[in-house]
Short mmCIF file of the C-alpha atoms (twelve columns), coordinates in Angstrom:
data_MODEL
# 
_entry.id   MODEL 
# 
loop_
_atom_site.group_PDB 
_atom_site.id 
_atom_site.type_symbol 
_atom_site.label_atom_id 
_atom_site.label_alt_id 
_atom_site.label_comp_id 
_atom_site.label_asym_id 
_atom_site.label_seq_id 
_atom_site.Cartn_x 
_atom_site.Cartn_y 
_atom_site.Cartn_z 
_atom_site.pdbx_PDB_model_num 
ATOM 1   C CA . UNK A 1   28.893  -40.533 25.823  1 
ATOM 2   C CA . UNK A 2   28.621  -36.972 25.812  1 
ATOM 3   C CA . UNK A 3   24.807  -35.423 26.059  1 
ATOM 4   C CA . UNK A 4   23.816  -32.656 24.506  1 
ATOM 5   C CA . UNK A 5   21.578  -29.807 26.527  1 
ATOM 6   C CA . UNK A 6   19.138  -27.692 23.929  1 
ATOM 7   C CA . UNK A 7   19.039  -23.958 25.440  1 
ATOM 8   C CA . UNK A 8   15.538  -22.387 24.870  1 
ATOM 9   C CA . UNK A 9   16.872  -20.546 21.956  1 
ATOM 10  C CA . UNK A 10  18.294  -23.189 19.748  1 
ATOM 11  C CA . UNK A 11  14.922  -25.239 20.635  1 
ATOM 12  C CA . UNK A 12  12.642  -22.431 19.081  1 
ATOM 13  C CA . UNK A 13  14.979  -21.938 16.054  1 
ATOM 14  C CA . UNK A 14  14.634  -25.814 15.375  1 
ATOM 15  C CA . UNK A 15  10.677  -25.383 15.716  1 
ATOM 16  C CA . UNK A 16  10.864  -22.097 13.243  1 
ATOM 17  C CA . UNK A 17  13.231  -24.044 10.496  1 
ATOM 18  C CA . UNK A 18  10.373  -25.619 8.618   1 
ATOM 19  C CA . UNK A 19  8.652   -22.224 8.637   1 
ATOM 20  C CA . UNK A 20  11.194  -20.218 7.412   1 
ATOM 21  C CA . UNK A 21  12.532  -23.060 4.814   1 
ATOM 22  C CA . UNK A 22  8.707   -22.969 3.157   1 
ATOM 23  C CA . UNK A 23  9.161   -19.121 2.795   1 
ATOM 24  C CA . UNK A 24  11.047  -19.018 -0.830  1 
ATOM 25  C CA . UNK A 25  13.214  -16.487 -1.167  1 
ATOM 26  C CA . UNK A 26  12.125  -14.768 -4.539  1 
ATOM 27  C CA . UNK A 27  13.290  -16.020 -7.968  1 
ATOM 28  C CA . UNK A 28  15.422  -14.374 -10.018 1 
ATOM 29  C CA . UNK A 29  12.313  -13.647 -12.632 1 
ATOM 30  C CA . UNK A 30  10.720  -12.024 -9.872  1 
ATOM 31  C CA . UNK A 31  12.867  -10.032 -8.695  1 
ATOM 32  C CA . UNK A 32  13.973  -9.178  -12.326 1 
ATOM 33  C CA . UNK A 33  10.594  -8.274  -12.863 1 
ATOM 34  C CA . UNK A 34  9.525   -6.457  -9.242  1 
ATOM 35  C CA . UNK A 35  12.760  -4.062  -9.748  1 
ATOM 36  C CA . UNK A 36  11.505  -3.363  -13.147 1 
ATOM 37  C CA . UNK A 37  8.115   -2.160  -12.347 1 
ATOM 38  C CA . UNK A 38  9.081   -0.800  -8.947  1 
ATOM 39  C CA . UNK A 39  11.530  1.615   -11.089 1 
ATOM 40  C CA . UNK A 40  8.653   2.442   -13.642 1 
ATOM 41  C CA . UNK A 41  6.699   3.487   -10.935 1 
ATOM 42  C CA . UNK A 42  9.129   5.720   -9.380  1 
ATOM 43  C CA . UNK A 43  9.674   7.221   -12.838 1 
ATOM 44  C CA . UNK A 44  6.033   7.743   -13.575 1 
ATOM 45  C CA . UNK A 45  4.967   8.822   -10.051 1 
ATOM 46  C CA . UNK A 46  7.922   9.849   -8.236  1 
ATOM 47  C CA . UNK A 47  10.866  7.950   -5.898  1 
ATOM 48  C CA . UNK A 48  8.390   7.755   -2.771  1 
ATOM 49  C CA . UNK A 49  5.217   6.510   -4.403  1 
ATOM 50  C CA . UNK A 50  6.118   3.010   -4.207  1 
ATOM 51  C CA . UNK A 51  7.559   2.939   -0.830  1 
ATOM 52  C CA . UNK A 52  9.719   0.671   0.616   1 
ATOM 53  C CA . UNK A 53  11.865  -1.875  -2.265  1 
ATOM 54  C CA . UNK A 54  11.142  -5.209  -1.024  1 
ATOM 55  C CA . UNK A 55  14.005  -6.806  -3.113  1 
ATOM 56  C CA . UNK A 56  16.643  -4.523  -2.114  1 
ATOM 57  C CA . UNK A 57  15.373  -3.433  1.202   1 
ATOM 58  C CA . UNK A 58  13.717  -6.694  2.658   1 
ATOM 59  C CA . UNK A 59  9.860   -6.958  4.033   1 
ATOM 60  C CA . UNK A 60  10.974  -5.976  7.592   1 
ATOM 61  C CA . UNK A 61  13.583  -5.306  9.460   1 
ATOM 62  C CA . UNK A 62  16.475  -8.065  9.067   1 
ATOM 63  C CA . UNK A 63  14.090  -10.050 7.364   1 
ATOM 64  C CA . UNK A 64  14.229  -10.519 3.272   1 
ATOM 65  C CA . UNK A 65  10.995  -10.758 1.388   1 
ATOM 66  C CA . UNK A 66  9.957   -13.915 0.295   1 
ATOM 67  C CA . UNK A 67  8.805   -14.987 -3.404  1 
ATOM 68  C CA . UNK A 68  4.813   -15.097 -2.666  1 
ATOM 69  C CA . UNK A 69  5.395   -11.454 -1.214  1 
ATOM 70  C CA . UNK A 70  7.429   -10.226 -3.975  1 
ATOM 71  C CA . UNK A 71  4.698   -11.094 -6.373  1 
ATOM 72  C CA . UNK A 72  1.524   -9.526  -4.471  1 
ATOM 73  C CA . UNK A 73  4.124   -6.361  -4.408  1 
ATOM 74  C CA . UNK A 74  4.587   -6.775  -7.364  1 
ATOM 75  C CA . UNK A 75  1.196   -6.740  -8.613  1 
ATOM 76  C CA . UNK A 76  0.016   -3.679  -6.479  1 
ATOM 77  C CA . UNK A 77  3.113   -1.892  -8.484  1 
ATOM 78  C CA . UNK A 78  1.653   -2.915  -11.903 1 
ATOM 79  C CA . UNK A 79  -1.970  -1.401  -10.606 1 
ATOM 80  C CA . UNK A 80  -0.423  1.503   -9.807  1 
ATOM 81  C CA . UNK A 81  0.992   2.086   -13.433 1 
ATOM 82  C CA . UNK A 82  -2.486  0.882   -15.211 1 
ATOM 83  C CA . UNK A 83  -4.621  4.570   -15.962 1 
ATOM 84  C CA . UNK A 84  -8.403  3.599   -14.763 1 
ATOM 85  C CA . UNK A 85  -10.749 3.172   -17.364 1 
ATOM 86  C CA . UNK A 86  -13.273 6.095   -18.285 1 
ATOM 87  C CA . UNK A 87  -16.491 4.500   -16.811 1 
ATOM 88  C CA . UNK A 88  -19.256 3.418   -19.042 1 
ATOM 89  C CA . UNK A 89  -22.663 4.970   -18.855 1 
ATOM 90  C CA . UNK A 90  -23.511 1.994   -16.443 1 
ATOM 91  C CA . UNK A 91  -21.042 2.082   -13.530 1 
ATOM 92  C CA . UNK A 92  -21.386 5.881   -13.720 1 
ATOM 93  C CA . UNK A 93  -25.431 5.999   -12.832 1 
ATOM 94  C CA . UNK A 94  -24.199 3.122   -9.986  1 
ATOM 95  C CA . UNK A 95  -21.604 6.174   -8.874  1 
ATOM 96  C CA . UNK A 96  -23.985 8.617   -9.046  1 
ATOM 97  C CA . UNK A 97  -26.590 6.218   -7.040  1 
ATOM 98  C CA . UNK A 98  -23.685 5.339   -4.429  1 
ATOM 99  C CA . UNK A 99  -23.089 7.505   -1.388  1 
ATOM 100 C CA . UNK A 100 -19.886 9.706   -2.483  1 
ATOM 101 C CA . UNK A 101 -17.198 9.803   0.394   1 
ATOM 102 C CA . UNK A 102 -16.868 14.022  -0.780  1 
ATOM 103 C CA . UNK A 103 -14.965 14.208  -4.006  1 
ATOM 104 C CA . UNK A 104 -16.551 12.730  -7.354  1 
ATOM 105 C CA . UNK A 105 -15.818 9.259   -8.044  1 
ATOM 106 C CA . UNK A 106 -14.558 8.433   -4.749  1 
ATOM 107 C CA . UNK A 107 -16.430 5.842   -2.702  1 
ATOM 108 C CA . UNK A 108 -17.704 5.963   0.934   1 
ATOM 109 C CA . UNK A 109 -15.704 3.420   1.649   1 
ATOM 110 C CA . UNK A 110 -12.386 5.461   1.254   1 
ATOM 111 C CA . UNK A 111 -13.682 8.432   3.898   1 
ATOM 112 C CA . UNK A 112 -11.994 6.700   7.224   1 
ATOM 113 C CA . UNK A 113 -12.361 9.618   9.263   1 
ATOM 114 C CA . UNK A 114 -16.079 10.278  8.178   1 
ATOM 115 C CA . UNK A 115 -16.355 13.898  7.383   1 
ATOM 116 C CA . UNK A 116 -13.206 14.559  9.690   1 
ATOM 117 C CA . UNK A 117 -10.647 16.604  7.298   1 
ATOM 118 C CA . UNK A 118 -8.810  17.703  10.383  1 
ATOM 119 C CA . UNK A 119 -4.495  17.028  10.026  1 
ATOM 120 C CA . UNK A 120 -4.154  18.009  13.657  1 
ATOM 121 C CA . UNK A 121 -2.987  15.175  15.756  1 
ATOM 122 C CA . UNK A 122 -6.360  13.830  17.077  1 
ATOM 123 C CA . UNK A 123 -7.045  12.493  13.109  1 
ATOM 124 C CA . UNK A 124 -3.548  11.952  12.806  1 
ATOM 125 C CA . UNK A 125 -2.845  8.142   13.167  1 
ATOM 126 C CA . UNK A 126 0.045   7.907   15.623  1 
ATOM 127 C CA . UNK A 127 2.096   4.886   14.031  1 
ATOM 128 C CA . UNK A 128 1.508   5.603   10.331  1 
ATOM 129 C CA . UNK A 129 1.206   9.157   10.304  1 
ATOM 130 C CA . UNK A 130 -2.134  9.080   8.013   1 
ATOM 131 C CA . UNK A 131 -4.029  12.114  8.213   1 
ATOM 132 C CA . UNK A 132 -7.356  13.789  7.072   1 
ATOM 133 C CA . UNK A 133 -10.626 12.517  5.869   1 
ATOM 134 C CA . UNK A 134 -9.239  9.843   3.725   1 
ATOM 135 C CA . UNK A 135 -6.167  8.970   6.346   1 
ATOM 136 C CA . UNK A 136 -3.581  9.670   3.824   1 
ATOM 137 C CA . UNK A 137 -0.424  9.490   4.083   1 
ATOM 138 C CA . UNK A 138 2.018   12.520  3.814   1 
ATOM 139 C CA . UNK A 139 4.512   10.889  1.573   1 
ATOM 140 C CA . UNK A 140 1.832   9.352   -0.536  1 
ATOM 141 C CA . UNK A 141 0.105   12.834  -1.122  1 
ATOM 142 C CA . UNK A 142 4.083   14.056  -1.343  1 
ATOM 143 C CA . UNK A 143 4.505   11.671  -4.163  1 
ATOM 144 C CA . UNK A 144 1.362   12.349  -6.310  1 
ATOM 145 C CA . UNK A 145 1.967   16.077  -5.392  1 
ATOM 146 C CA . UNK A 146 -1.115  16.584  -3.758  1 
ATOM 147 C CA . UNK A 147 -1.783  19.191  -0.379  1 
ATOM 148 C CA . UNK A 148 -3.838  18.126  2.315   1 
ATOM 149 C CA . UNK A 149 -4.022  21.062  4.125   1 
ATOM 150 C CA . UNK A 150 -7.430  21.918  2.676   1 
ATOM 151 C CA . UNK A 151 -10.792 19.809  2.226   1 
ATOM 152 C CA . UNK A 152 -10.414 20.544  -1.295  1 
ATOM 153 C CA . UNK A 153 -6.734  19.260  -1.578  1 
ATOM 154 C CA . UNK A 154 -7.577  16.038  0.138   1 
ATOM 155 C CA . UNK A 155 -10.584 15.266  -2.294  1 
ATOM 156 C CA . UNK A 156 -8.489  15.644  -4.847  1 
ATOM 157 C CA . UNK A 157 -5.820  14.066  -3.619  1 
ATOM 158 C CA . UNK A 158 -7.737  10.734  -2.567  1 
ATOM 159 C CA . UNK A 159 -9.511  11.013  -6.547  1 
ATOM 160 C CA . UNK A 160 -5.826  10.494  -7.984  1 
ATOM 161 C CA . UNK A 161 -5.001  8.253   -5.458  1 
ATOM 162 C CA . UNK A 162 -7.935  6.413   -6.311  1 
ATOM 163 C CA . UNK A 163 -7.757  6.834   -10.322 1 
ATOM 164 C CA . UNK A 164 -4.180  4.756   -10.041 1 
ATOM 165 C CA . UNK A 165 -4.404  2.157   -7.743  1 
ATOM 166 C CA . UNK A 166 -8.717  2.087   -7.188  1 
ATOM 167 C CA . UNK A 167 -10.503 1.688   -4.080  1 
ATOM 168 C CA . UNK A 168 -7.699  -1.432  -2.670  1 
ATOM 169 C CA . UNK A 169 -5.623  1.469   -1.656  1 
ATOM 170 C CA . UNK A 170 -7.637  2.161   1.101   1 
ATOM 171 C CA . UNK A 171 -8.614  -0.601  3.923   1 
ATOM 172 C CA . UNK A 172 -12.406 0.285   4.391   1 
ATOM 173 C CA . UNK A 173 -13.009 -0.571  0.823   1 
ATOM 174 C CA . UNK A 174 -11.108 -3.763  0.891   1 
ATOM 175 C CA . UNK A 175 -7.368  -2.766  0.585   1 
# 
């Protein structure tokens, strides 16, 4: 009888296969569907406004998205292609009555540097490259063809930012 020694290795992969059999690669719908909208928003907003194509490109490194991911992408596409809605005469005295983060219409929430609108490299985040008052990124601002080398550009860059995809886009309000 021959016995069979498990290596380390081979012992976590066996541990990880019920893990990575409940993540679902995406269905064909979805995918159908994700490339779609990921294209409209590249046509609409330009090629590096939707960053990274999950379908084609995988969520990470050697790793290919799975369905439930594909569909939360896809949704935050679809936001992104959906104009806001002129606010009614209601949710604009609650703007007015909210703390402003600088530019009109923008909420507090969205100033992660506080009133910092410095690009040097100590409001610079080091992994993402996000910059400024609103920590944008430079490809983002690229893509809606915004400047954030001014206070001015970066107010108006984080209202359009925040006029197609709303306050989720940034993580202090929720995002």
């Amino acid at each position: 009888m021959k016995r069979m020694m498990l290596l380390p290795a081979t012992a976590a992969l066996i541990t990880l296969t019920p893990a990575l059999a409940a993540a679902k690669p995406p269905t064909a719908a979805h995918a159908r569907a994700y490339e779609r909208t990921y294209h409209r928003v590249s046509q609409a907003l330009g090629h590096r406004v939707p960053g990274r194509n999950i379908v084609r490109d995988g969520f990470a490194a050697h790793r290919p998205a799975t369905d439930a991911e594909t569909v939360a992408s896809l949704h935050v596409l679809e936001r992104m292609l959906v104009p806001t809605a002129a606010p009614s005469t209601t949710a604009t005295a609650a703007l007015a009555s909210a703390p402003s983060a600088g530019g009109a219409g923008v909420p507090a929430c969205a100033s992660e540097s506080g009133s910092n609108y410095s690009t040097g490299a100590g409001n610079t985040n080091g992994s993402s490259g996000a910059t400024g008052r609103y920590q944008i990124l430079p490809s983002t601002a690229a893509g809606y063809g915004c400047s954030l080398a001014t206070p001015a550009g970066q107010d108006a860059c984080a209202q359009t930012i925040y006029q197609h995809q709303g306050a989720g886009a940034w993580v202090g309000c929720g995002g």
